[in-house]
N, C-alpha and C positions, 0 to 999 in steps of 0.2 A: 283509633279513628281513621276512616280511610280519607284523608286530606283531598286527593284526587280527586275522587267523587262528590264531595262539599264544593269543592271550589268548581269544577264545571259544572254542577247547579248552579250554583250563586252566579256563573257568569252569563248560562242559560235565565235564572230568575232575570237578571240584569234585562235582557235584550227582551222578556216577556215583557218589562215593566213598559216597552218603547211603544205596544201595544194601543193604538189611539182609540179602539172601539167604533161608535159609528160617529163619531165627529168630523164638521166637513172637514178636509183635507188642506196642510199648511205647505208653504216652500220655504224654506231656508236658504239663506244667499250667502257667500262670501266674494270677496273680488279683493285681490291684491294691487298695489300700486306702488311703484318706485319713484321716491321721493329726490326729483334730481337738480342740479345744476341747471338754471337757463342757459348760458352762456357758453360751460363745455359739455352737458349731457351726464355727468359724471354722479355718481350716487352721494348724497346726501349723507355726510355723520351721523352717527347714532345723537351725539348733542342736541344736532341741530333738528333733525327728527323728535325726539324727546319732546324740544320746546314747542313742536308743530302741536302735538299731540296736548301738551298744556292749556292751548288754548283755546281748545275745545270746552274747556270746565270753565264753571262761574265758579269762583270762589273755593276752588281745589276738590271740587265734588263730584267724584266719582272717576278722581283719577287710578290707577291702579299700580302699584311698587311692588316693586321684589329686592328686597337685601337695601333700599334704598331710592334705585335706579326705578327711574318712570317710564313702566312697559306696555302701560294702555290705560284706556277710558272706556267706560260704559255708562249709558243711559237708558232709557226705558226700550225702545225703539233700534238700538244697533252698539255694538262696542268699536273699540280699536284696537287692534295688539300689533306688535311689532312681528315680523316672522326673522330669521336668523341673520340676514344683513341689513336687516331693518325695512324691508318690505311694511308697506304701512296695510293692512288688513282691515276690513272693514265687515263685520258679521251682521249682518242684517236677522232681526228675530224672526219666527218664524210666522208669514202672512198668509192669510186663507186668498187675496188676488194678487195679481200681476200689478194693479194701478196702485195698490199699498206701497208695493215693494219700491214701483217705480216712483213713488212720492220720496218714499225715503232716503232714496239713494242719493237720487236729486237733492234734497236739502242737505246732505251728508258731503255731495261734493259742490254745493255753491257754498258752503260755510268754508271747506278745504281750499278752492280758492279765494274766497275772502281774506282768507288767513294767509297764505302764499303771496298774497298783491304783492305786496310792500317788503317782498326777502329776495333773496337771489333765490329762490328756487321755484320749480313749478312741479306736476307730478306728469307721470308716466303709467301707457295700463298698455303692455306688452307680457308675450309670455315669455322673455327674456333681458336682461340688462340690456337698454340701448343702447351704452357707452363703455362701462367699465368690466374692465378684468374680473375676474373674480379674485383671484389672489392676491388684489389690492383691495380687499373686503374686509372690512373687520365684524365679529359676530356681534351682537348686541350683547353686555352683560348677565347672562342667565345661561349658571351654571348648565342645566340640562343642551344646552345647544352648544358646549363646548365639547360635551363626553360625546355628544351624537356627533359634533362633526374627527373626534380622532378615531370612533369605533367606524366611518363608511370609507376610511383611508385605507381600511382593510377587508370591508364587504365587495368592494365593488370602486369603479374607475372613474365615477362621477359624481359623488357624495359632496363634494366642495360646488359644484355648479349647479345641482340642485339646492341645496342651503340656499347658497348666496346670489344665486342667479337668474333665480325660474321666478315666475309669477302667472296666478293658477285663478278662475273662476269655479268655483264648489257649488252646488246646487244640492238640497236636502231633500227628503219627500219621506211622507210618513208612509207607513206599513199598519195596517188592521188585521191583521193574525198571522202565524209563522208562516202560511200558505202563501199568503200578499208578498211578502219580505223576499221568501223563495225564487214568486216569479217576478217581484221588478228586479231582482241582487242578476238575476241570472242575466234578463234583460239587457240592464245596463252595463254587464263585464260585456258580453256578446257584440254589443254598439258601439263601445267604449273606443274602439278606434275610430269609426265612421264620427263620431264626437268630436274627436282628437282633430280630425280633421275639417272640420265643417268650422271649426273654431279656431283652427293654427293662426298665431297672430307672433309667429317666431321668425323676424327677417333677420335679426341678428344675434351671429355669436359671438363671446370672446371681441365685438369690436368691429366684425366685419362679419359683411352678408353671407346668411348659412346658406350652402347650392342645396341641401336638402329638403324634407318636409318634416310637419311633427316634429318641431325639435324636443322641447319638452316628453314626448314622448321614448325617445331616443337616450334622455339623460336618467329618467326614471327605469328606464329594460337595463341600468347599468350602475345602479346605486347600490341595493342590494338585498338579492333574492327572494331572501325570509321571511320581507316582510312588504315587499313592492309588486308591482304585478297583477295579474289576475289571481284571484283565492285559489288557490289551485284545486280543492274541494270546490266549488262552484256550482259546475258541471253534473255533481255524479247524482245520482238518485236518489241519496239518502241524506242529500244538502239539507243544513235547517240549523234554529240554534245551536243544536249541540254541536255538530259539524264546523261552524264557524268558534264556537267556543274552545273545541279541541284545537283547532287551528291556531289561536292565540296562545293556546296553555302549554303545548308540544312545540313553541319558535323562541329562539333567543329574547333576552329584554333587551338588551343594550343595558338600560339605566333603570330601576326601579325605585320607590319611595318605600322607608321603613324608618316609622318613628319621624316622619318632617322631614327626613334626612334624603338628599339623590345617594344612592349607592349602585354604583357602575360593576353592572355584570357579566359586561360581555357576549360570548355566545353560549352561558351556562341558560340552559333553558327555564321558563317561566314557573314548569313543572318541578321543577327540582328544586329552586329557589324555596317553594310554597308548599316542599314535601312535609313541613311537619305543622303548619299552622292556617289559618284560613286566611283569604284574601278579606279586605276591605271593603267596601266603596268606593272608598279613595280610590285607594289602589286599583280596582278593577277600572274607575275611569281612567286612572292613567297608564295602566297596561293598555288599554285600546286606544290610547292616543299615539300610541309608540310603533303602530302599525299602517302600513301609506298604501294599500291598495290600490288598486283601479277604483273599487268600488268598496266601503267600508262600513261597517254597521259600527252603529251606535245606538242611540235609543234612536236611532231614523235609519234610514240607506242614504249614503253620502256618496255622492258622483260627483269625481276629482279629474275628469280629461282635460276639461276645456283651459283655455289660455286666458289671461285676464284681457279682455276688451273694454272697449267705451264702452255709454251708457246703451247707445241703441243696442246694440251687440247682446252684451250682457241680457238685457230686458228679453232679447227675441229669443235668445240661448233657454233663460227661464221658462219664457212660454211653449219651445217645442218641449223641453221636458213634462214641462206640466201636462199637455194634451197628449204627450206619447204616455205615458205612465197613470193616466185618468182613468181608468176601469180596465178590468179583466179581461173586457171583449178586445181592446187595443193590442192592451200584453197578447193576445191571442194568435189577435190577425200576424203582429210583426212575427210572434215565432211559428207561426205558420209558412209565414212569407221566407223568412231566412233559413226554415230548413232545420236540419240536427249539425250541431256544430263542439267541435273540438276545443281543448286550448291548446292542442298545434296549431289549431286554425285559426285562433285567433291569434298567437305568436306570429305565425307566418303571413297572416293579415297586416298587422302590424307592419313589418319591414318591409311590405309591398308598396303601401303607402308611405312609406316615410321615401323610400325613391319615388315612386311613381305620381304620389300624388292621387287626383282628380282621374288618370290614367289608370290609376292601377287595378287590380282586382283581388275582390275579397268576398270566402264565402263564395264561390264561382262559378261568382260575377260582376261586372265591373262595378266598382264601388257609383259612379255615376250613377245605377240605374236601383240602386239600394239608396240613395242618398234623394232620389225623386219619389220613390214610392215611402220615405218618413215625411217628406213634406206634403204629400199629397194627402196620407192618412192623418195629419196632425190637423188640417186644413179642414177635413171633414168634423173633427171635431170644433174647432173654434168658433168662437160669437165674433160678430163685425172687430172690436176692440181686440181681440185677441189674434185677427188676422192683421190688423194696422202693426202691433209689435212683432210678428212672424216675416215682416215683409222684407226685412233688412236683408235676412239670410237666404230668403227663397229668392230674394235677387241676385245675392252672390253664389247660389250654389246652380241656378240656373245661366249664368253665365261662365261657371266651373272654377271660381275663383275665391281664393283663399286671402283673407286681409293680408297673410304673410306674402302671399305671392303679388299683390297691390303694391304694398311696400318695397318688393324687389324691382316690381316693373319701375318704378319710381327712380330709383337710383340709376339703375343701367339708363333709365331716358337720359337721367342730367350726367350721362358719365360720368359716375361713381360706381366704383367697382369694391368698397368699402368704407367703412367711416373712421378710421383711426382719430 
């Protein structure tokens, strides 16, 4: 039996099955948050996170363990999970509006502070640790996030600051045929810096204010290779599931599941692992989870730039996605408007922004006048309600400023040059 060809079906059938047909159209949310210290800023125990997460259930229902250890909650409407230093994650299901979404986030974080009143702690929604080191981070108990963090001590030079440091808003959007999928995946790798940046909400690293931009972006171009970045098939002509499916089946695992068991494999690739038997289901979800793109399929297109913000933020990040990515004619106009484009170009995009910022230029030309004509074209699309949640960001990008760069201006006012 030719194993190869089974199993890139089976990962092709997989991303067919994400296939939504003509049903209206959902978002899926995520938004991380660092569970800290009032008093010095400092990240919260797995313990004392655990307990947070407890008190979400009536009566221990629908708490969620592994080996023991309490690593999340779910309910009808959103879960919890922990991410590697106990980053408290909040999965929002998938909503056909904006006001669903924002209902629920809302009750997801009045209940979060409800529960925080009366502890020393309170939460945080930055794309980085406010306060603490990273390598005074301990991982949360789950095996899988032990073997990932010894196997990026040797992919790449920031696998510990990613894990235990970053905090990310995720946005989902569904696809109605491989053609759909094609052009939002392409889309959103192409943006995905103008993203990174319209959202940077990264003033601090390591403890003290970063002089850079995008920092998140900066830790992810450095984690490791194989599996981070833009799809490096993306681009090319003949992109589609099979394309992406090769791409997963031809890259290292890290870690795979066989028989319930994690077995740690390195950079022995997926395909060799699976040369003599067929993949799962299981298995096939968890080989795509093991993979951190710019932008990543699932049974949806998963776009991972943004920084975790408050709620406005979040809610208006949601809506420009949603009106950018709303019909064909949109997708159109934007790759009209941006041209034919590289991933040099967007590599070299990238680290123009991350010095330059608001200044810099990307695709060329200056990201300013790219970053006016998504807001102008998302604008055309929205109803009264969907321009009241757009407005947070058309005010900060119309006055060229970044939450991260609010936050800095902040500190240099009160003379602060760091926060140790």
């Amino acid at each position: 039996m030719d194993y190869r060809k089974a199993n890139i079906k089976k990962l092709i059938d997989y991303f067919k099955g994400g296939i939504k047909g003509n049903v209206k159209p959902t978002l899926g949310v995520e938004v991380e948050h660092f569970i800290i210290d009032k008093e010095t800023g400092l990240a919260a125990p797995y313990e004392e996170v655990a307990g947070i997460i407890e008190k979400f259930s009536s009566k221990g229902e629908g708490l969620i363990y592994d080996e023991g250890n309490l690593l999340g909650f779910d309910c009808e409407e959103f879960s919890i999970s922990l991410e590697p230093a106990s980053q408290f994650e909040i999965s929002i299901s998938p909503q056909r509006t904006i006001m669903d979404i924002h209902r629920i986030y809302k009750g997801f974080l009045d209940k979060l502070e409800a529960i925080l009143k009366n502890t020393p702690y309170t939460y945080s929604v930055l794309g980085y640790q406010p306060k603490s080191r990273v390598e005074d981070l301990k991982l949360i108990p789950k095996e899988r996030y032990a073997l990932m963090n010894d196997h990026f001590k040797t992919s790449g030079t920031m696998g510990i600051n990613m894990m235990r440091g970053t905090g990310s808003t995720q946005v989902s959007i569904d696809y109605y045929c491989e053609e759909d999928f094609v052009k939002k995946f392409r889309t959103a790798s192409i943006l995905g810096p103008i993203f990174s940046l319209i959202t940077d909400n990264s003033p601090i690293f390591q403890g003290e204010v970063y002089p850079l931009n995008l920092l998140r972006t900066h830790i992810w171009n450095n984690v490791d290779r194989d599996r981070c970045n833009v799809v490096p098939c993306a681009l090319n002509d003949d992109f589609g599931f099979e394309a992406y499916a090769e791409y997963i089946y031809d890259s290292p695992a890290i870690l795979l599941m066989d028989k319930g068991e994690v077995v740690y494999t390195g950079y022995k690739k997926i395909s060799e692992y699976y040369s003599e038997r067929e993949l799962t289901e299981e298995e096939i979800e968890h080989i795509i989870s093991m993979f951190f793109p710019d932008v990543r399929l699932k049974s949806y297109v998963e776009i991972r730039m943004a920084d975790s913000m408050e709620l406005k933020y979040v809610l208006s990040y949601v809506t420009l996605i949603k009106l950018l990515f709303s019909s064909w004619e949109v997708l159109k106009d934007i790759c009209q408007y941006i041209g034919e484009v590289s991933l040099e170009a967007i590599e070299k995009g990238k680290l123009e922004l991350m010095e330059k910022g608001y200044q810099g230029r990307i695709y060329e030309r200056p990201v300013s006048e790219i970053v006016d004509y998504l807001m102008e074209r998302a604008l055309k699309e929205a109803d009264i309600q969907e321009k009241e949640y757009l407005a947070p960001f058309i005010k900060l990008t119309e006055e060229r400023k970044t939450l991260a760069s609010m936050e800095k201006e902040k500190y240099i006012n009160e003379g602060i040059k760091g926060i140790k």
